[in-house]
C-alpha positions as CSV (number, residue, x, y, z in Angstrom):
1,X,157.8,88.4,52.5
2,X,155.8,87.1,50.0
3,X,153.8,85.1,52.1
4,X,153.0,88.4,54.6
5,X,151.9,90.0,51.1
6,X,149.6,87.4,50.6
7,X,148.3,87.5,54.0
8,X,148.0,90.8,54.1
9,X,145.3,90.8,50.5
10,X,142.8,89.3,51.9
11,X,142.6,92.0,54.8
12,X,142.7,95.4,52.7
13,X,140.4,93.8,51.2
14,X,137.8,92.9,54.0
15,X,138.6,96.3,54.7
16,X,137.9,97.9,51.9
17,X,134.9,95.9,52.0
18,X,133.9,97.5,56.0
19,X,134.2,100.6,54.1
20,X,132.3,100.4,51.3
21,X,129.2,98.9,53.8
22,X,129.6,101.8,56.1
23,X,129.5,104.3,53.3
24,X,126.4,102.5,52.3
25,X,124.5,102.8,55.6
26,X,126.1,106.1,56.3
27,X,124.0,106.8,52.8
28,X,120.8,104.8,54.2
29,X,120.4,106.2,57.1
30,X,121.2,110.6,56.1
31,X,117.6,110.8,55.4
32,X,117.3,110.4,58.7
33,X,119.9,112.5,60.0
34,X,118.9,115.0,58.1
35,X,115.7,115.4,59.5
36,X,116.5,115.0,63.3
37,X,119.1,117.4,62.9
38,X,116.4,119.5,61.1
39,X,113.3,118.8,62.9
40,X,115.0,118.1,66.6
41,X,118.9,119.7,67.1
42,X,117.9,122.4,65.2
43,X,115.0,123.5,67.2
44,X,116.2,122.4,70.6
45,X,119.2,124.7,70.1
46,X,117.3,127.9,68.9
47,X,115.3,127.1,71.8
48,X,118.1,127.1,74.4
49,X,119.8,130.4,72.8
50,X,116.4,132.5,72.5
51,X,116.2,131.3,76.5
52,X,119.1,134.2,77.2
53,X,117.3,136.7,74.9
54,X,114.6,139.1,75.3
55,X,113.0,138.4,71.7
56,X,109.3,139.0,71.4
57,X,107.6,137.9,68.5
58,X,106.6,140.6,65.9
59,X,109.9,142.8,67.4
60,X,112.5,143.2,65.5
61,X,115.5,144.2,68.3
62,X,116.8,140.9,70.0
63,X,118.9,141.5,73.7
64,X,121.3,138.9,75.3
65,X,119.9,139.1,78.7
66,X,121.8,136.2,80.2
67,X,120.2,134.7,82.9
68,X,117.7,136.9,83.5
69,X,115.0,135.0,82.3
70,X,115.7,131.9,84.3
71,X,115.8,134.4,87.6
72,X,112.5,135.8,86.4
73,X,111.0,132.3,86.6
74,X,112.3,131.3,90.1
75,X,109.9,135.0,91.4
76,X,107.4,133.7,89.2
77,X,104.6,132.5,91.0
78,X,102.6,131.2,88.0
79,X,105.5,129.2,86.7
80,X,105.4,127.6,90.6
81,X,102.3,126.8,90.3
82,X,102.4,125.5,87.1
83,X,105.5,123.3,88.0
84,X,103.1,121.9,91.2
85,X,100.3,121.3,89.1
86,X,102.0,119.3,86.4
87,X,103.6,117.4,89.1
88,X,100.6,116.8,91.0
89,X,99.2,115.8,87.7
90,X,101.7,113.2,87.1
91,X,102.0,112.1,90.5
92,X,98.3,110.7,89.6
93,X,97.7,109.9,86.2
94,X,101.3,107.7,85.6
95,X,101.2,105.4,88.5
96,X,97.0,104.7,88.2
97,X,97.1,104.7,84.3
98,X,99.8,101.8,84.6
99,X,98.3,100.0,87.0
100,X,95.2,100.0,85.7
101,X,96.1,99.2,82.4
102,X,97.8,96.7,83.7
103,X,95.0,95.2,85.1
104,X,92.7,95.5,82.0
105,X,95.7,93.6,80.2
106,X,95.1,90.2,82.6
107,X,91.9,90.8,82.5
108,X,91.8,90.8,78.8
109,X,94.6,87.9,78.4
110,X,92.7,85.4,80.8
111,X,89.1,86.0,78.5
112,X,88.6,83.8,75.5
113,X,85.6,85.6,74.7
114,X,85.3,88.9,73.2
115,X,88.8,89.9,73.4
116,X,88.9,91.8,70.1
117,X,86.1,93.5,71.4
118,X,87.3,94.6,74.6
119,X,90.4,95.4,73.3
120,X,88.8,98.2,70.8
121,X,86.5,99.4,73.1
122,X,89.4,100.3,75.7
123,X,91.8,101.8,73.1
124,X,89.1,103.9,72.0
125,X,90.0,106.6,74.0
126,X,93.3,107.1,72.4
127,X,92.3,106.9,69.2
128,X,89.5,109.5,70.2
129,X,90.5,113.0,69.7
130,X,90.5,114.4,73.0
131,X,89.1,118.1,72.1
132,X,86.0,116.4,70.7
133,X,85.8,114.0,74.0
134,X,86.2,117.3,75.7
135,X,82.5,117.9,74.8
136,X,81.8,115.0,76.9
137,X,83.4,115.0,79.7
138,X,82.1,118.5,79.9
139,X,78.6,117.2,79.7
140,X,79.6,114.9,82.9
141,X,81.6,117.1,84.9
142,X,78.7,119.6,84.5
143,X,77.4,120.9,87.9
144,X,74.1,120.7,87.6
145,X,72.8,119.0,84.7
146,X,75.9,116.2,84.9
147,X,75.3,113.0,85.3
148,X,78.1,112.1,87.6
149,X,76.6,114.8,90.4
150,X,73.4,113.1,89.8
151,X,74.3,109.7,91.0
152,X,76.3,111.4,93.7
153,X,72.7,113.3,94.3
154,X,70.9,109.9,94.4
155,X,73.0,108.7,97.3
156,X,73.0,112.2,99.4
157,X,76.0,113.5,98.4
158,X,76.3,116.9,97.1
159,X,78.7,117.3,94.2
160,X,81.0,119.8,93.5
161,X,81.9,122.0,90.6
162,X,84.2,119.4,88.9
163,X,85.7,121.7,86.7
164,X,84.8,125.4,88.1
165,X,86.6,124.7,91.4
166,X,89.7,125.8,92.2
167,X,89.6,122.6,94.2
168,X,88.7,119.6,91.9
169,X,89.6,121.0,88.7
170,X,93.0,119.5,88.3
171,X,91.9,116.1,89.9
172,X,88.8,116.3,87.5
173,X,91.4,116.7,84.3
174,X,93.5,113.6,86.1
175,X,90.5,111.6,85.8
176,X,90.3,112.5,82.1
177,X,93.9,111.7,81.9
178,X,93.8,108.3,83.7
179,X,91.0,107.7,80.9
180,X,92.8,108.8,78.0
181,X,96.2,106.6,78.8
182,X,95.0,103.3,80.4
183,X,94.0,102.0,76.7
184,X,97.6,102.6,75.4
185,X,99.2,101.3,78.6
186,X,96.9,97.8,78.4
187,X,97.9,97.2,74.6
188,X,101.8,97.8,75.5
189,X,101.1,95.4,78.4
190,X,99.1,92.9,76.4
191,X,102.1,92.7,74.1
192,X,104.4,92.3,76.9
193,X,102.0,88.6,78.1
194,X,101.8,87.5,75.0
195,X,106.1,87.0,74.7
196,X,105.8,85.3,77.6
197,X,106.5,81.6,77.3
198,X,103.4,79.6,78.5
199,X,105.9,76.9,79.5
200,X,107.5,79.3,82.4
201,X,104.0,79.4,83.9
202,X,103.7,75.4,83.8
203,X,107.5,75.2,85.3
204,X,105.8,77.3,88.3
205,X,103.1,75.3,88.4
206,X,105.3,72.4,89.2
207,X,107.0,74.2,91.4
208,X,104.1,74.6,93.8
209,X,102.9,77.8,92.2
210,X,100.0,76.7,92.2
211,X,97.4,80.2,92.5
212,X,97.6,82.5,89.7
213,X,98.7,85.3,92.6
214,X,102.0,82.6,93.0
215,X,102.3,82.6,89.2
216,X,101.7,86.4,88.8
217,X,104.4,87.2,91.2
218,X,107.3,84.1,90.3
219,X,106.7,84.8,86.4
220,X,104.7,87.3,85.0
221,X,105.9,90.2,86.9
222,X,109.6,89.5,86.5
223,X,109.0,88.9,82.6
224,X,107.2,92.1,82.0
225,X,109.8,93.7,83.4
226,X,111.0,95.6,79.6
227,X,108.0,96.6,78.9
228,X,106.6,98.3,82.3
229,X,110.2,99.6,82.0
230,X,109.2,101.5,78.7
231,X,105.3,102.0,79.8
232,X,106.1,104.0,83.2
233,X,108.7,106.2,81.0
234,X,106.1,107.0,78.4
235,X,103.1,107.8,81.2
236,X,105.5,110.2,83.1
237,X,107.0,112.0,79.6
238,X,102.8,111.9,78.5
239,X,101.1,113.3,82.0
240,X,103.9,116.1,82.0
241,X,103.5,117.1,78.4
242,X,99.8,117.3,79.3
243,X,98.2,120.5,77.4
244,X,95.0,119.7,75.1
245,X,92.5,118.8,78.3
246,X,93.7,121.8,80.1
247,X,93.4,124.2,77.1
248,X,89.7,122.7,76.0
249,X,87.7,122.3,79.4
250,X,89.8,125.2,81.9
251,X,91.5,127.0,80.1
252,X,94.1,127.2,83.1
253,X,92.0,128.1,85.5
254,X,89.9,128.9,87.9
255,X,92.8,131.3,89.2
256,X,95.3,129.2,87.6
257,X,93.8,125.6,89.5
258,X,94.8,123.6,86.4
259,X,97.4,125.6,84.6
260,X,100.1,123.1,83.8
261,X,103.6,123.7,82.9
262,X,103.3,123.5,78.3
263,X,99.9,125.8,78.9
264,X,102.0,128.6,80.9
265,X,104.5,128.3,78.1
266,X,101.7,128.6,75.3
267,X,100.3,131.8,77.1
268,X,104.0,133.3,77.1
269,X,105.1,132.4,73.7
270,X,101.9,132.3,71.7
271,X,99.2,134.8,74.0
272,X,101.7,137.4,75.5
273,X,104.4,137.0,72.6
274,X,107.5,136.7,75.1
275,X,109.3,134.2,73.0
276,X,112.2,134.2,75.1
277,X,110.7,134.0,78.2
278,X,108.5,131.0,77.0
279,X,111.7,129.5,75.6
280,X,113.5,129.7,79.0
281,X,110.2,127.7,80.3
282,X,111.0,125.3,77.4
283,X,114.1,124.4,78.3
284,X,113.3,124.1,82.0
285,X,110.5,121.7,80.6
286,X,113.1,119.8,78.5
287,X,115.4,119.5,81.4
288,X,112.6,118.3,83.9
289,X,112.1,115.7,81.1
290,X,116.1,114.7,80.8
291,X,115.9,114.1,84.2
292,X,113.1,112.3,84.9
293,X,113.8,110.0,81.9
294,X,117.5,109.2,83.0
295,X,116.3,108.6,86.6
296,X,113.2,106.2,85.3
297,X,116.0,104.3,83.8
298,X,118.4,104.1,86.2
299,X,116.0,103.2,89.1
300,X,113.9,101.0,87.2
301,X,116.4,99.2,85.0
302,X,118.2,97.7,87.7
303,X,114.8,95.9,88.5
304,X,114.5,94.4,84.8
305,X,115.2,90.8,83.9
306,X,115.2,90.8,80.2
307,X,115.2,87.5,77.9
């Protein structure tokens, strides 16, 4: 008996001790949890209940309306072509913005020279605030004046109203989007090369991987595999939570060309004051992000080899 007593000291008190350190980082970390229950549940919540209201800011009645909204928004034809649009916008800005920034990355990597320099000069555009850029790109997109019709003039082409057609506006705000994300991509993709182990690409070598295509493909596709992981999930979540272009240079249109799924739910919540409807939107826009951030992962995580 006496023995199990004394065997049995030591492990109150290693668990008195688990205790204590878990009261400690429960301590640490309530900052924390404060604020993302604050800032984030909080929010998120309100959001989801004022979906099944009829609440309009500056009234002070409030209706449970149930479903209604979300049946409003499947007649809506605005909200359809919002949905299209942001999809069309994504379908074009993730996949070019990561392969491009890829590219910029290798290109940057393999220079000895000047890479500080080129590295600043391409993550200038994210740095840039994009409603003072908007000035610019306004000044090129113009349709007469612009130089981008101009060098389309100088080879007989006739260019189009970049951002006045119902027909190029939305490609014309991808090209600005393609812009604004291939500097983030190319440093998350530049710190991605630089874990690699340079003796995996000399193991290839040896192996008879002898061009840098061999070597791209055997080793430094496979290793980037977390971070093009984490870069495809942030161009998606960024390209559908595009607003700023839309709201600076087309303001949604012409006839609702370019209107994107946050800008309808800015003209509802903030322009028409149908808080409830806007917060049905809100939570179809959270959903759509849910889901396309769980299936990212599961498609693409399978395909990750991580070290």
């Amino acid at each position: 008996m006496a023995s199990i007593a004394a065997t049995s000291l030591p492990m109150q008190a290693a668990a008195a001790r688990e205790r204590s350190e878990a009261r400690t980082a429960l301590l640490f970390a309530l900052p924390a949890i404060i604020l993302i229950v604050l800032f984030i549940i909080v929010p998120i919540v309100a959001v989801v209940v004022l979906g099944f209201t009829d609440f309009q800011l500056g009234d002070k009645s409030l209706r449970f309306v149930a479903f209604e909204n979300y049946a409003h928004l499947l007649r809506d034809r605005a909200f359809i072509k919002s949905l299209w649009n942001t999809a069309t916008y994504t379908a074009i800005v993730a996949p070019v913005s990561i392969a491009l920034g890829l590219g910029v990355a290798l290109l940057i990597e393999s220079e000895g020279i000047g890479r500080s320099f080129f590295r600043t000069a391409y993550f200038l555009p994210v740095a840039s605030l994009i409603v003072a850029m908007a000035t610019v790109w306004q000044y090129l997109f113009h349709p007469t004046i612009g130089p981008i019709n101009a060098l389309l003039a100088e080879i007989g082409v006739r260019g189009p109203n970049w951002l006045g057609s119902s027909g190029t506006a939305l490609y014309s705000l991808s090209i600005i989007g393609v812009w604004q994300s291939v500097g983030f991509n190319m440093v998350l993709f530049l710190a991605g090369l630089t874990a690699i182990p340079r003796e995996l690409y000399a193991a290839a070598e040896v192996d008879g991987a002898k061009s840098a295509w061999d070597r791209f493909w055997l080793v430094t596709w496979p290793m980037l595999g977390p971070t093009t992981l984490f870069v495809t999930t942030i161009s998606i979540i960024n390209a559908v939570k595009v607003f700023d272009t839309v709201k600076a240079l087309t303001d949604g249109g012409p006839n609702h060309a370019s209107e994107v799924l946050l800008f309808s739910i800015y003209q509802e919540g903030f322009v028409y004051l149908r808080v409830g409807y806007a917060s049905a939107m809100t939570t179809v826009f959270l959903a759509i992000l849910v889901v396309l951030t769980f299936l990212q992962y599961r498609v693409q995580d399978r395909q990750v080899h991580y070290t």
